[in-house]
C-alpha positions as CSV (number, residue, x, y, z in Angstrom):
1,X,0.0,0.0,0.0
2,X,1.0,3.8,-0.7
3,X,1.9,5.7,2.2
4,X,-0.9,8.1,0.9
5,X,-3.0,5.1,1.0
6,X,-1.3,4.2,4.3
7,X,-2.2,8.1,5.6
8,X,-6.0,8.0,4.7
9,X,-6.3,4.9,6.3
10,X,-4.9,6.8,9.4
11,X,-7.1,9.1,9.1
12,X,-9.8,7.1,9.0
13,X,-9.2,5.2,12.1
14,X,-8.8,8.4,14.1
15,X,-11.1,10.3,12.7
16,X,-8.7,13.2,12.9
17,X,-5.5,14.4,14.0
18,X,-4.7,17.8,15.7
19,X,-1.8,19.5,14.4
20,X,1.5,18.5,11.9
21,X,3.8,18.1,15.2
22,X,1.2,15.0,16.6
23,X,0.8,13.7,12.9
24,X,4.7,13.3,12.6
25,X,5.0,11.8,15.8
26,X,1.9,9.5,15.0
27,X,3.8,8.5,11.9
28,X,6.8,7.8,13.4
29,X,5.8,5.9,16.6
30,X,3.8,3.9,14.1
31,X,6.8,2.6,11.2
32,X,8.9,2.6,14.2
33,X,7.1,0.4,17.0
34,X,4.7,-0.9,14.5
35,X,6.6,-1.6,11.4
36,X,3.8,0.1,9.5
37,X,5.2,0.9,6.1
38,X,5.0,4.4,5.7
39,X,8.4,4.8,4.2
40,X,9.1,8.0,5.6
41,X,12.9,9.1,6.5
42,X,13.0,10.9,10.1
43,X,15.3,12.9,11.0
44,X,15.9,14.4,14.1
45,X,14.7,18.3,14.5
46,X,13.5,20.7,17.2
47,X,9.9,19.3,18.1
48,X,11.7,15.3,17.7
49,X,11.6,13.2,14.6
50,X,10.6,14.9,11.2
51,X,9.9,13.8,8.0
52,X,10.1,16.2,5.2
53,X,8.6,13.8,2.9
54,X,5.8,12.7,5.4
55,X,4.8,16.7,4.9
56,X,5.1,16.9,1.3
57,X,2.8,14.4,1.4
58,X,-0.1,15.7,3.3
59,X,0.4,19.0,1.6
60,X,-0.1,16.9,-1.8
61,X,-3.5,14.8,-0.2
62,X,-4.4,18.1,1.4
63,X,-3.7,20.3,-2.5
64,X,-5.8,17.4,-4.2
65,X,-8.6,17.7,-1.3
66,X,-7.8,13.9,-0.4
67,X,-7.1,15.6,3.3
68,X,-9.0,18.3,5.1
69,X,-6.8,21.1,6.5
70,X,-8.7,22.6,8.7
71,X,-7.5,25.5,10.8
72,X,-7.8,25.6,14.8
73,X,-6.7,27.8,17.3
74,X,-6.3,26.9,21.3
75,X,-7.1,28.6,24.0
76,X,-3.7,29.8,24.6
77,X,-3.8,31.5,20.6
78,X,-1.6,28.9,19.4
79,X,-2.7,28.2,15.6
80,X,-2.5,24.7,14.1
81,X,-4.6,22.4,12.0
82,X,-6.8,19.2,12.3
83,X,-6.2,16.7,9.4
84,X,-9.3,14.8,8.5
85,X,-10.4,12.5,5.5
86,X,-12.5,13.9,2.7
87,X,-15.1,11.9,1.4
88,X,-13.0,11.9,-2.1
89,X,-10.3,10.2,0.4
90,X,-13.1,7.9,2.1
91,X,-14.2,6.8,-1.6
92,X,-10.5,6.2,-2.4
93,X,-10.3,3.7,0.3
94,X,-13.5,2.1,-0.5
95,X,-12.2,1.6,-4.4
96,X,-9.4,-0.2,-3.5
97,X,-10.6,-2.2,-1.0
98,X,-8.8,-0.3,2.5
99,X,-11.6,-0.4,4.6
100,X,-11.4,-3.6,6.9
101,X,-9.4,-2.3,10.4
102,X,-5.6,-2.4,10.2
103,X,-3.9,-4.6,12.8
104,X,-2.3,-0.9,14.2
105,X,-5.8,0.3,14.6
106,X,-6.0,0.3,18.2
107,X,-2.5,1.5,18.2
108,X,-2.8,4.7,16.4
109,X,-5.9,5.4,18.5
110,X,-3.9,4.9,21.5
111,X,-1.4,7.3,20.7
112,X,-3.5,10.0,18.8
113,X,-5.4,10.2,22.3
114,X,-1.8,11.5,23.8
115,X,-1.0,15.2,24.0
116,X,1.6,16.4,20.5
117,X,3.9,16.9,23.7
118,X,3.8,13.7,25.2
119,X,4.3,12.3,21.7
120,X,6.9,14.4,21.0
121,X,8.9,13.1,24.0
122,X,8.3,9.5,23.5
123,X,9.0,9.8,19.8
124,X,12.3,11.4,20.9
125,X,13.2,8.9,23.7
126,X,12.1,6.2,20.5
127,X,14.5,7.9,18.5
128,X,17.4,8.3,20.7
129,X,17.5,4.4,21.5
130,X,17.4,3.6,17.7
131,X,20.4,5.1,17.2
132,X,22.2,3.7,20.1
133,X,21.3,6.2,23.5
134,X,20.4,3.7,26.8
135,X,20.4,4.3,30.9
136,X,21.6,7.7,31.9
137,X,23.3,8.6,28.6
138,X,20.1,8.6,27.1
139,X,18.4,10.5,30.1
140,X,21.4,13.2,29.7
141,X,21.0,13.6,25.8
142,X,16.7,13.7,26.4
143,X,17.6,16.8,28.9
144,X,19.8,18.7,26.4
145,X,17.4,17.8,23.8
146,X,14.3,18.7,25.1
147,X,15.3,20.9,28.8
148,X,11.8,22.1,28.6
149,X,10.2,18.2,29.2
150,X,12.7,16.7,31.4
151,X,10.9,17.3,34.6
152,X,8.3,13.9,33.0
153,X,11.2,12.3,31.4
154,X,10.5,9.3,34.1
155,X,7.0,9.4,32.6
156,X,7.7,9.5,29.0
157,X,10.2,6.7,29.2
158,X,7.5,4.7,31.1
159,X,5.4,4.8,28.5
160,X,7.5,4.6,25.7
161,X,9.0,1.3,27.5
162,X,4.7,0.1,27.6
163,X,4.2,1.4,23.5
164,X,7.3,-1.2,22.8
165,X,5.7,-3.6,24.5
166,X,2.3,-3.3,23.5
């Protein structure tokens, strides 16, 4: 399946996702921990992974109206954007047959129910072991990575210990 494909079928099993940060991390926690093959290259950037090509993606289903854009701003003023299917999208998936639950259904629900900075830490703490960070060294590389979340990091490495295992 296309990683378009693979991205309506998100989508579709969360209904929506709130802002590009929590779709990244989404992304990544799911061809990471899941194996789901999205395809996507991430490379490590301010808010955690990022994958230009994940973007250029959802700007492409979002240009052809395959994605909803819509704008959202929090209580705090804070702009961002809820990605949604479109019913072109929905009829897509129909056509060629993607609409029977994916086996990382409950999965991506699970994680889209997070906050984009819980996922954000996790995603980074995901990150940092895959290329070789454990114990304290990867405690100390989390807390010049991300000062602002280390106060949780006991948290977020709970929980990204209980996504592995899930």
């Amino acid at each position: 399946m296309t990683p378009e494909l693979l991205l309506g079928q998100l989508l579709n099993i969360t209904g929506s996702i709130r802002g590009r940060k929590k779709l990244q991390k989404i992304v990544h926690l799911l061809q990471t921990l899941r194996g789901v093959r999205f395809g996507y290259s991430f490379q490590f950037s301010f808010f955690g992974p990022y994958s230009a090509d994940l973007k250029a993606d959802m700007d492409q289903l979002t240009q052809e109206g395959l994605v909803n854009e819509t704008p959202y701003s929090t209580a705090t003023g804070v702009s961002t954007f809820t990605f949604s299917l479109s019913a072109s999208m929905e009829k897509l998936l129909k056509d060629v047959h993607v609409v029977k639950p994916a086996d990382w259904a409950d999965f991506a629900a699970r994680l889209n129910a997070k906050s984009a900075e819980e996922l954000e830490a996790i995603s980074t703490i995901v990150f940092l072991e895959r290329v070789g960070w454990s114990g304290e060294a990867l405690q100390e590389q989390f807390s010049e990575l991300k000062p602002r979340l280390v106060k949780n990091f006991a948290t977020y490495l709970s929980e990204a210990t209980a996504l592995k295992a899930a």
